[in-house]
C-alpha positions in Angstrom: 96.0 116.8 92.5 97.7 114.7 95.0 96.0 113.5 98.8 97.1 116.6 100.6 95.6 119.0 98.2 91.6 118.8 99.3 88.8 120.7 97.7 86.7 123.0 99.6 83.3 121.4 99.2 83.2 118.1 100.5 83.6 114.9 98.2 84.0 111.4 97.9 87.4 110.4 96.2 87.6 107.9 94.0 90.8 105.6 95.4 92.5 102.9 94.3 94.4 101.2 97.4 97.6 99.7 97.5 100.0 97.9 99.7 100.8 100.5 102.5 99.2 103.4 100.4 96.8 104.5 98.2 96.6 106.7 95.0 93.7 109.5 94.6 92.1 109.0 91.5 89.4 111.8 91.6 89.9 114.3 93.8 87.7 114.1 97.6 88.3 114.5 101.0 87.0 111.9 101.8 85.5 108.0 101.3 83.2 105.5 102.8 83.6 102.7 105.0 82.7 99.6 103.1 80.7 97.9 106.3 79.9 100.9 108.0 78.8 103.3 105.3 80.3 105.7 107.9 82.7 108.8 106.4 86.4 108.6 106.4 88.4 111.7 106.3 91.2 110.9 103.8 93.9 111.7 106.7 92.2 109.4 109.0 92.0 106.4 106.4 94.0 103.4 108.1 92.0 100.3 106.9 91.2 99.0 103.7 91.7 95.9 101.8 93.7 95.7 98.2 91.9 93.1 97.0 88.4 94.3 97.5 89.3 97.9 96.8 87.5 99.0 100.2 88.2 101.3 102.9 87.2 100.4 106.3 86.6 102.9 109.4 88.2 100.7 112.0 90.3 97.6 112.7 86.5 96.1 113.6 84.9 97.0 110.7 88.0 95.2 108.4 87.8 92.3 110.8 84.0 91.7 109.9 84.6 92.4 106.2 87.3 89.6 106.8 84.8 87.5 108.6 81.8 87.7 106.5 84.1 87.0 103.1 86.6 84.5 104.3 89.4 86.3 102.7 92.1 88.7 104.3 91.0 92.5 104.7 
């Protein structure tokens, strides 16, 4: 299954994010924001940080997670 095949019932994917993408690894349509805990629609995802392997719902949320661990989101 790749990104822009969804399932009908919603569920949280399992991703593993890269520089300038990301690669499904168990199928959802969604995931959560790491600071947030707020859902991201896999078409909206914009933020997240490689090295932390976390998705972010905003540029503010990454810019805390940035903040509160010193290290780039």
């Amino acid at each position: 299954m790749n990104r822009f095949e969804q399932p009908r019932v919603p569920t949280e994917a399992r991703i593993r994010y890269m520089d300038g993408d990301y690669q499904v690894k168990s199928p959802g349509n969604f995931v959560k924001c790491a600071i947030t805990g707020k859902t991201i629609m896999l078409e909206e995802l914009k933020y997240w940080s490689v090295s932390r392997q976390e998705a972010y719902v905003d540029a503010e949320a990454a810019l805390k997670a940035y903040e509160n661990n010193g290290q780039m989101a």
